[in-house]
C-alpha positions as CSV (number, residue, x, y, z in Angstrom):
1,X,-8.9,-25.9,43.4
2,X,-11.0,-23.6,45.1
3,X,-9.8,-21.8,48.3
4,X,-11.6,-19.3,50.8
5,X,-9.7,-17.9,53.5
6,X,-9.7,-15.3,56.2
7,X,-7.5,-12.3,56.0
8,X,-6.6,-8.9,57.4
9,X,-6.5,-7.1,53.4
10,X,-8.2,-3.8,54.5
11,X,-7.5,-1.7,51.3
12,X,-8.3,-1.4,47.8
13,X,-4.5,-0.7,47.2
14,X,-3.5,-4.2,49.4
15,X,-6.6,-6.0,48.0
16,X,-5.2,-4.8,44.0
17,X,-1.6,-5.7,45.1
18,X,-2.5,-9.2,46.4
19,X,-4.3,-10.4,43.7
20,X,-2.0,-9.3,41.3
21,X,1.0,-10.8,43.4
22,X,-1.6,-14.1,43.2
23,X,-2.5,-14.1,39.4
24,X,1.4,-13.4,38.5
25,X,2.6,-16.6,40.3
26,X,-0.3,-18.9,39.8
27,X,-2.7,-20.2,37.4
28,X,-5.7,-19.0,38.4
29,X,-9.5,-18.9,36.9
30,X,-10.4,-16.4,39.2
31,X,-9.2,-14.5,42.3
32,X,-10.6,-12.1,44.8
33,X,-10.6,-10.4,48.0
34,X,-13.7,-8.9,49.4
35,X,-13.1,-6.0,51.9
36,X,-16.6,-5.2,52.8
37,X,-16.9,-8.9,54.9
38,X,-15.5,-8.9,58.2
39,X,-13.1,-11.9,57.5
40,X,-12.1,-9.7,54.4
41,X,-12.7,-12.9,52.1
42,X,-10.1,-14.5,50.0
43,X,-11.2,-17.0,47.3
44,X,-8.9,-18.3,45.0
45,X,-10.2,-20.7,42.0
46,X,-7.4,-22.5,39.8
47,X,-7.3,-25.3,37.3
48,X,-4.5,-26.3,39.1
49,X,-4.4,-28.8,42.3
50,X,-2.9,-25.6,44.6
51,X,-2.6,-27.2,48.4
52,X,-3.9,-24.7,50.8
53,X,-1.1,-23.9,52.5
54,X,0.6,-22.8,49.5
55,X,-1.8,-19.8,49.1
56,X,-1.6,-19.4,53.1
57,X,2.2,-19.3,53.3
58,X,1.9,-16.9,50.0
59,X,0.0,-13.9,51.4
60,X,1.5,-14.4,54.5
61,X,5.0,-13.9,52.5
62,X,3.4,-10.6,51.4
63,X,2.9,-9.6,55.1
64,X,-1.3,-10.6,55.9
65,X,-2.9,-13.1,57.7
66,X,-4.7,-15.7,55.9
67,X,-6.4,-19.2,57.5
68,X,-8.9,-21.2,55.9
69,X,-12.5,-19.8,56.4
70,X,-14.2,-22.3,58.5
């Protein structure tokens, strides 16, 4: 699976504590957020078949928007 969504991470600290919250309750390859894009981009890559809307519900469990990146 490989996700890229849209989200409102603005800071190094939320960007750290999101992936970490991420990497600690799925398998993932790789995961990051980029802060210098104005969507703030979320991709996600896992060996595992992850729906979408499980990573979506996720972060927005942690308290930030995310939507697929159209």
């Amino acid at each position: 699976m490989i996700g890229i969504f849209r989200t409102n991470i603005n800071t190094v600290k939320d960007k750290d504590d999101v992936i970490d919250a991420i990497s600690a309750s799925f398998s993932v390859n790789a995961c990051s957020v980029d802060i210098e894009d104005c969507d703030k981009v979320l991709r996600v890559i896992s060996p595992q078949q992850l729906a979408e809307r499980t990573i979506i519900e996720f972060v927005n469990r942690l308290g930030f928007r995310c939507d697929i990146l159209d």
